[in-house]
C-alpha positions as CSV (number, residue, x, y, z in Angstrom):
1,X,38.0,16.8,-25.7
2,X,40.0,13.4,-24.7
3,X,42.7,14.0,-21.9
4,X,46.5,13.2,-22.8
5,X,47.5,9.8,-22.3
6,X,49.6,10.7,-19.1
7,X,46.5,12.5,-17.2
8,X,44.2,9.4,-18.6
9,X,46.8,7.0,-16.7
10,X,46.8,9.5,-13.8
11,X,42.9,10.1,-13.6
12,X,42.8,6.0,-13.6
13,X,45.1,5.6,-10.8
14,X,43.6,8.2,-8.4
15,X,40.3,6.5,-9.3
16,X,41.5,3.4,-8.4
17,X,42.8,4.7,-5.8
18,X,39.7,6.2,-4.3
19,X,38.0,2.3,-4.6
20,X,40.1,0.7,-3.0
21,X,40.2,3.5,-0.1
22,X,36.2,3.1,-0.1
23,X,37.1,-0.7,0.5
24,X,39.2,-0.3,3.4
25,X,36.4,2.1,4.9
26,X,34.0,0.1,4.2
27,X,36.1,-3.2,5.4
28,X,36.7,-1.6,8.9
29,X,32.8,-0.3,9.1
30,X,31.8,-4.0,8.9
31,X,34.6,-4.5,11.8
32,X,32.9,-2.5,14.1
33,X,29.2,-3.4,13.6
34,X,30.4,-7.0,14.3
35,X,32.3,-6.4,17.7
36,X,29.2,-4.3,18.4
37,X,27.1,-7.5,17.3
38,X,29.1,-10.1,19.6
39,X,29.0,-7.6,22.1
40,X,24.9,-7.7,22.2
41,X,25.1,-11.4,21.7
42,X,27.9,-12.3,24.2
43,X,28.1,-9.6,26.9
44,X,31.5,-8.6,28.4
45,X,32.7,-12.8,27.7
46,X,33.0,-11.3,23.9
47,X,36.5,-10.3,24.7
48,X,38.9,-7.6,25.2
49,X,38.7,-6.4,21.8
50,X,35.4,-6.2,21.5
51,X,34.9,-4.4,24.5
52,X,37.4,-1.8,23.6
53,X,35.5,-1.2,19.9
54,X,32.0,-0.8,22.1
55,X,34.0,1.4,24.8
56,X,35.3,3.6,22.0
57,X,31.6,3.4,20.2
58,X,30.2,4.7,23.2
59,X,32.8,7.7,24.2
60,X,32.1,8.4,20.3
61,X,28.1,8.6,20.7
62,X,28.2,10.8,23.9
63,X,31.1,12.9,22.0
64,X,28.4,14.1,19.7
65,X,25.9,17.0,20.3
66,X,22.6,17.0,19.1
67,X,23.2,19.9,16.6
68,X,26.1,18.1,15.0
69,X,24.0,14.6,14.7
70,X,21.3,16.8,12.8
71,X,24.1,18.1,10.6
72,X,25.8,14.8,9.8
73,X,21.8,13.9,8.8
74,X,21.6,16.8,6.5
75,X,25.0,16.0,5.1
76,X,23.8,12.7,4.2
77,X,20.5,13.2,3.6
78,X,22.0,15.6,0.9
79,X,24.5,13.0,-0.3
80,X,21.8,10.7,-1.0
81,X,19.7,13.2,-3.1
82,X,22.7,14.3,-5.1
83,X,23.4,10.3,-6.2
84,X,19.8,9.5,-6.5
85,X,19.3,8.9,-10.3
86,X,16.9,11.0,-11.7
């Protein structure tokens, strides 16, 4: 059964939508492994910036217990089995 024109156009947006949210993820995940990068490369001359994004990094890391990083694992770990062609 083909959707209605209107919930095709609808379903397309939100679709598109959901890319170009990805993107912006994806955009800012790149930011941070870079500062985190010049940061290993240039030490605290890498800037004020940079030193924030590795500060924040690090209250981030030692915000996590061990029982929630195993459970962000399984979550992915399960992600990656449900998209896994088969």
């Amino acid at each position: 059964m083909t959707p209605p024109p209107a919930e095709e156009k609808v379903l397309n947006w939100l679709s598109k939508l959901i890319a170009l949210g990805l993107q912006v993820v994806e955009a800012g995940f790149v930011l941070v492994l870079l500062s985190v990068l010049l940061y290993i490369l240039l030490g605290a001359d890498a800037g004020l910036y940079v030193g924030s994004v590795v500060v924040n990094v690090k209250i981030l890391i030692d915000a996590f217990t061990p029982q929630a990083l195993i459970g962000v694992a399984i979550v992915v770990t399960l992600g990656w089995i449900a998209k896994r062609p088969r």
